[in-house]
C-alpha positions as CSV (number, residue, x, y, z in Angstrom):
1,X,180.5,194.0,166.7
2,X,180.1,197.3,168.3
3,X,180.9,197.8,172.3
4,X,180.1,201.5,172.6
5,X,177.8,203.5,170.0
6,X,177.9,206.9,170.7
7,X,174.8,209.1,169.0
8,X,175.9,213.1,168.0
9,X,172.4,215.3,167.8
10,X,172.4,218.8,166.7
11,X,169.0,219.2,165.7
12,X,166.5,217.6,168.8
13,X,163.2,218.5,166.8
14,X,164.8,215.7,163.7
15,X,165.9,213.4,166.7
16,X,163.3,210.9,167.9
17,X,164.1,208.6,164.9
18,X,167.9,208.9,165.1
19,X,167.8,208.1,168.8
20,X,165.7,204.8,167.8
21,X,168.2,203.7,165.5
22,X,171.2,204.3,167.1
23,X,169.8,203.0,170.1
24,X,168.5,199.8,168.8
25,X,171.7,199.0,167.0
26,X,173.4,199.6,170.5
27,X,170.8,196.8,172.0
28,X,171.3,194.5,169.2
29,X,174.9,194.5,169.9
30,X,175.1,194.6,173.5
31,X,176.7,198.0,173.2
32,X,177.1,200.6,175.7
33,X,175.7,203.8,174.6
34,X,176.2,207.4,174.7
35,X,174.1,210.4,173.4
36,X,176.1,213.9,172.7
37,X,174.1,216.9,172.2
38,X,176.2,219.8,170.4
39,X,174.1,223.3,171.0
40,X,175.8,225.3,167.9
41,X,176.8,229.1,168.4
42,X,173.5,231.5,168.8
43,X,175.4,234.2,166.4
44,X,177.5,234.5,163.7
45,X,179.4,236.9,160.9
46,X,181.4,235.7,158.3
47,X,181.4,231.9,159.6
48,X,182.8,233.1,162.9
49,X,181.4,232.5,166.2
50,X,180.2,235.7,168.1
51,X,178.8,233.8,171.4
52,X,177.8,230.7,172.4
53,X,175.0,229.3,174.5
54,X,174.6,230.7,178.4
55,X,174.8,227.7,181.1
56,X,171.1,228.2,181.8
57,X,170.4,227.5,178.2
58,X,172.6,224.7,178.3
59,X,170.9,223.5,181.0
60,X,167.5,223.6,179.6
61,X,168.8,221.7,176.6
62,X,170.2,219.0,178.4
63,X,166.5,218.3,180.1
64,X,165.5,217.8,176.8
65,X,167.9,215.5,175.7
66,X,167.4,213.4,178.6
67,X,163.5,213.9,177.7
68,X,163.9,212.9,174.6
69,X,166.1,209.7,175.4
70,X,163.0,208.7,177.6
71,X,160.7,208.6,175.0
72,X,162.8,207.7,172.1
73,X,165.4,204.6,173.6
74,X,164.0,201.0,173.2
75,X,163.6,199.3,177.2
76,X,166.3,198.3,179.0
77,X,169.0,200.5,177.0
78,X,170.6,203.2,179.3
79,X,172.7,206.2,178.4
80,X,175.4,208.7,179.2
81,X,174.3,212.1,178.4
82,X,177.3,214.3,176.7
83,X,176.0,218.2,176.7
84,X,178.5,220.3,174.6
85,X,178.4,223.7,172.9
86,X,180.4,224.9,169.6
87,X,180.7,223.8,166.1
88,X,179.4,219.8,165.4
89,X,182.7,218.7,164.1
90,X,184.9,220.0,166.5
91,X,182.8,218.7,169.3
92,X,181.7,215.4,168.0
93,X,185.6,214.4,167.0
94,X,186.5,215.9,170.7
95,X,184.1,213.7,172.6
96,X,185.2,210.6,170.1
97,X,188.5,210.9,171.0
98,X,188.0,211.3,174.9
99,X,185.5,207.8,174.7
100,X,186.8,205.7,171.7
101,X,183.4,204.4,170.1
102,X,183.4,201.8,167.9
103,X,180.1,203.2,166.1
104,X,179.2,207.3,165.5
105,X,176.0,208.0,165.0
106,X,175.4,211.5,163.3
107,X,171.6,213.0,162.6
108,X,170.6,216.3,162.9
109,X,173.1,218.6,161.8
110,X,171.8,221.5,160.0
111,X,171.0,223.7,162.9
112,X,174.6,223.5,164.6
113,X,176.1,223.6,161.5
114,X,174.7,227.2,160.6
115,X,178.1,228.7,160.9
116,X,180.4,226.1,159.4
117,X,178.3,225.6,156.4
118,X,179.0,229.6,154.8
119,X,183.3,227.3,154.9
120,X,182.2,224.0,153.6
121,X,179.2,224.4,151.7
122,X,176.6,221.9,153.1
123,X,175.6,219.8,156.1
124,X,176.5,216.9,154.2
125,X,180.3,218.3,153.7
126,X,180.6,218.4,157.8
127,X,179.6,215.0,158.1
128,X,181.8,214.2,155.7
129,X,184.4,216.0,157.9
130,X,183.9,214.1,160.8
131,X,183.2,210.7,158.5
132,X,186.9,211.4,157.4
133,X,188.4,211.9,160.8
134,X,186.9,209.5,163.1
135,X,189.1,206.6,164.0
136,X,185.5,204.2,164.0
137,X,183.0,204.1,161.4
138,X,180.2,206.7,161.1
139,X,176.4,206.6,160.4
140,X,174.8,209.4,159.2
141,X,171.0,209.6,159.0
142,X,170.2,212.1,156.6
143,X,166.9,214.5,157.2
144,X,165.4,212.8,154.6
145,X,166.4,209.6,154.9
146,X,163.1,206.4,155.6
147,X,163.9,204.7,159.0
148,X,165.1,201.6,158.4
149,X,163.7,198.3,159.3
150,X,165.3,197.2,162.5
151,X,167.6,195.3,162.4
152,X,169.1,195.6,158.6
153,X,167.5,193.4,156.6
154,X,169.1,194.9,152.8
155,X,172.5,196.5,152.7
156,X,174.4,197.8,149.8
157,X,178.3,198.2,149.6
158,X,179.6,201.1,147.4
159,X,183.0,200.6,146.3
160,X,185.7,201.9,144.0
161,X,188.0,198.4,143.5
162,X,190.3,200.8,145.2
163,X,193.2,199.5,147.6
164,X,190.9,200.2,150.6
165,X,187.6,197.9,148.7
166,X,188.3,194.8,150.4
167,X,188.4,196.3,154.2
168,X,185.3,199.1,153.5
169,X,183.4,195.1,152.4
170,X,184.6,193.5,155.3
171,X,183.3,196.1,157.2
172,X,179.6,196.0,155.6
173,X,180.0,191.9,155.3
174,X,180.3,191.6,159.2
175,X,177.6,194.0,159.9
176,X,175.4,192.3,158.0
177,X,176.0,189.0,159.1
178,X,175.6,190.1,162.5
179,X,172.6,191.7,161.3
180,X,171.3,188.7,159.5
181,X,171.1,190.8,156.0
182,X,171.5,190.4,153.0
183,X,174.3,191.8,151.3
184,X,175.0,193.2,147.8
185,X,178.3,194.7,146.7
186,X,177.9,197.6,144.0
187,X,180.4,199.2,141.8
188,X,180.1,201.7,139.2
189,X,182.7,201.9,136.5
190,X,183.1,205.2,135.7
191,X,185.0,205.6,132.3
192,X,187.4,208.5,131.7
193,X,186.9,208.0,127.5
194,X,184.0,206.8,125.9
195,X,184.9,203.4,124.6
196,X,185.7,202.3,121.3
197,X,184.7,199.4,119.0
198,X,188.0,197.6,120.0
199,X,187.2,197.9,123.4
200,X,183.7,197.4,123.9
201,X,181.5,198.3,127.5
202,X,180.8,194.1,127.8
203,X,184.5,193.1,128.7
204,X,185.3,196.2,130.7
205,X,181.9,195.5,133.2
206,X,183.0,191.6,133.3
207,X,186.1,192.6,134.5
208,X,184.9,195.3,137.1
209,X,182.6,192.2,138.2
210,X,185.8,189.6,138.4
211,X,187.7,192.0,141.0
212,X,184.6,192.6,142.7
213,X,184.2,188.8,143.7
214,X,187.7,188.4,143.9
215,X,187.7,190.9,146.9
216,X,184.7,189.4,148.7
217,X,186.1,186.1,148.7
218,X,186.6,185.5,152.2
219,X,183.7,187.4,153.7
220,X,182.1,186.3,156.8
221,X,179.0,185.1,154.9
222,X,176.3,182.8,155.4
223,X,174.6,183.1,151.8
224,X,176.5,184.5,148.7
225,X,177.1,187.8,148.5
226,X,174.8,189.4,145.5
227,X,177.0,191.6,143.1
228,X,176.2,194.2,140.5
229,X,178.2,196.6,138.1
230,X,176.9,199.4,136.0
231,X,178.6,201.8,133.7
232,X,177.4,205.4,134.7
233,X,178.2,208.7,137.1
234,X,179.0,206.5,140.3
235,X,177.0,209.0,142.6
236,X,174.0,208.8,140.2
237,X,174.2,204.8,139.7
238,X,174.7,204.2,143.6
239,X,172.0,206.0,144.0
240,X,169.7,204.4,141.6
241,X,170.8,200.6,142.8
242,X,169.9,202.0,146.6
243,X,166.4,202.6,145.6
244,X,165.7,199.7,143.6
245,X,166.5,197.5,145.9
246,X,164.9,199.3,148.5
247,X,168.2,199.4,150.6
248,X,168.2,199.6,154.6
249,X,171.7,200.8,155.2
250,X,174.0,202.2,152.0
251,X,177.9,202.0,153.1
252,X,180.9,203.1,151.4
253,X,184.3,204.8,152.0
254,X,184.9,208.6,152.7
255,X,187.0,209.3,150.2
256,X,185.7,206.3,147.4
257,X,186.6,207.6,143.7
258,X,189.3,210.1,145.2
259,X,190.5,212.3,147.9
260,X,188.5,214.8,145.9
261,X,185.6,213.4,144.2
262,X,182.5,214.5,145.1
263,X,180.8,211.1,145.1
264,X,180.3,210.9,148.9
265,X,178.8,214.3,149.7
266,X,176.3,213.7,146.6
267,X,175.4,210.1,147.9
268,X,174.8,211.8,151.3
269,X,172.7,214.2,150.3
270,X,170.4,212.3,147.8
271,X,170.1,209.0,150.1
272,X,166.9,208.6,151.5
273,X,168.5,205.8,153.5
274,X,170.9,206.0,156.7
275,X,175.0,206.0,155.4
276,X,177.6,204.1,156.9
277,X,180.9,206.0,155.8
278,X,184.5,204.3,156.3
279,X,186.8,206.6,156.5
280,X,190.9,206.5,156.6
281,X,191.4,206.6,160.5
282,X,188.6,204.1,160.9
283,X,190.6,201.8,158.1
284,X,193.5,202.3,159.7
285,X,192.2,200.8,163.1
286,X,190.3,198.1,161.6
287,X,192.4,195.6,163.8
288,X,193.1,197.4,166.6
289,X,191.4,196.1,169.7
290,X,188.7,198.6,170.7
291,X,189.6,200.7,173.8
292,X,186.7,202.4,174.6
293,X,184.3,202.3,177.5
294,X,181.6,200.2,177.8
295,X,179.5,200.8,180.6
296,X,176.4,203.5,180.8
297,X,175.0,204.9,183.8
298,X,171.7,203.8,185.6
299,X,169.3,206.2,183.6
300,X,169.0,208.4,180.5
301,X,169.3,211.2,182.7
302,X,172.8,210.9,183.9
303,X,175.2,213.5,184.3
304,X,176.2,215.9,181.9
305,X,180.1,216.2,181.2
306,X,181.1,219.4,178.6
């Protein structure tokens, strides 16, 4: 499914684990794979940059990455190193564009995103940021997120029944049968009025239910697709369904519920499982053939472009 998986650090200390994942999912799929370290500005004033790392420190960083690949890649997985300095998103979205992945690892973005966070708020709202823009999916392991069992064995779909459902669930229904995983498809009806006696909560969740299985109808499947509907704050109920079923991998769209609902950012930041966002670019380029490269070089240690 994926040909070239490229991992975004920020943060090395909250790294070993990320570089596990990404780097097993790259294995699994007989991906290449490429590891970008962003080193985020040293000062700041207002949310603007007063200078950034020297070449010396940049150097010193980029032996650690290439340390840390060593100890943290499963065998006979090699890597391009990618050292860059400046805000996350900019730089993540920069090097995405230059090497086309079909899979965007993000973990470890609190430190790098110092600066942008007095703009947007959170980490969570950058990764969003870059979720929205990338032209390929994006995982995001938050800080506290558990390590998932390798490969996926439970993965829940979040959807909306909006226009985009049926490609965000053929998205999550390929993975997982590549995967071998089970698959359940959630959706929370969120109600704008409380309902009456003439329309009653029943008929309305029955409904939500119908177009849910109507959309998975053609999945790539091996064993039916489990599906559930709850009435409820979608971010809460998502939530909630992750952790009772003990969920390995939580996807869902960017922008599900709205272009501004705040659904995805408080999913992101109360998972305590990695996040596969779907965003509009990547949507859009569901059926393009993928372009990027493919090939590593010989060793974790190979060298840095910025």
């Amino acid at each position: 499914m994926f040909k070239l998986v490229l991992l975004a650090l920020a943060d090395l200390n909250a790294g070993v684990q990320t570089v596990r994942l990404a780097g097993a999912l790259a294995l699994r799929h007989g991906a290449g794979f490429a590891v970008q370290h962003v080193s985020g500005p040293l000062g700041q004033e207002g949310g603007c940059v007063l200078h950034l790392p020297s070449e010396a420190e940049l150097a010193a960083r980029r032996n650690e990455v290439e340390a840390l690949c060593r100890v943290a890649m499963p065998p006979g997985l090699t890597a391009d190193v990618v050292q860059s300095a400046g805000f996350v998103h900019v730089e993540v979205l920069k090097t995405a564009r230059l090497l086309e992945p079909d899979l965007l690892v993000l973990g470890g973005l609190d430190e790098a995103e110092r600066c942008h966070r007095e703009l947007t708020g959170t980490a969570a709202a950058a990764a969003l940021r870059i979720a929205s823009a990338a032209s390929c999916p994006v995982l995001v392991v938050p800080a506290e997120a558990h390590m998932p069992s390798v490969p996926f064995q439970r993965i829940l779909v979040a959807t909306d029944l909006s226009d985009t459902a049926e490609a965000v669930l053929g998205v999550a229904a390929r993975l997982a049968a590549r995967e071998g995983s089970t698959l359940r498809a959630f959706h929370a009806l969120d109600l704008a009025q409380p309902l009456t006696e003439d329309a009653p909560l029943a008929p309305a969740l029955e409904r939500a239910r119908d177009r849910l299985a109507y959309l998975g109808r053609s999945l790539p499947l091996q064993d039916p697709m489990d599906l559930a509907v709850r009435e409820g704050d979608p971010a809460v109920e998502i939530l909630k369904d992750a952790r009772e079923i003990q969920a390995d991998l939580l996807v869902l769209a960017s922008n599900s519920y709205g272009e501004q609902s705040a659904v995805p950012d408080r999913v992101l930041c109360g998972a305590r499982c990695p996040v596969l966002f779907i965003g509009p670019q990547a949507l859009a380029n569901l059926h393009r053939p993928a372009a990027g490269a493919t090939t590593t070089t010989a060793s974790p240690a190979a060298a840095a472009r910025g």
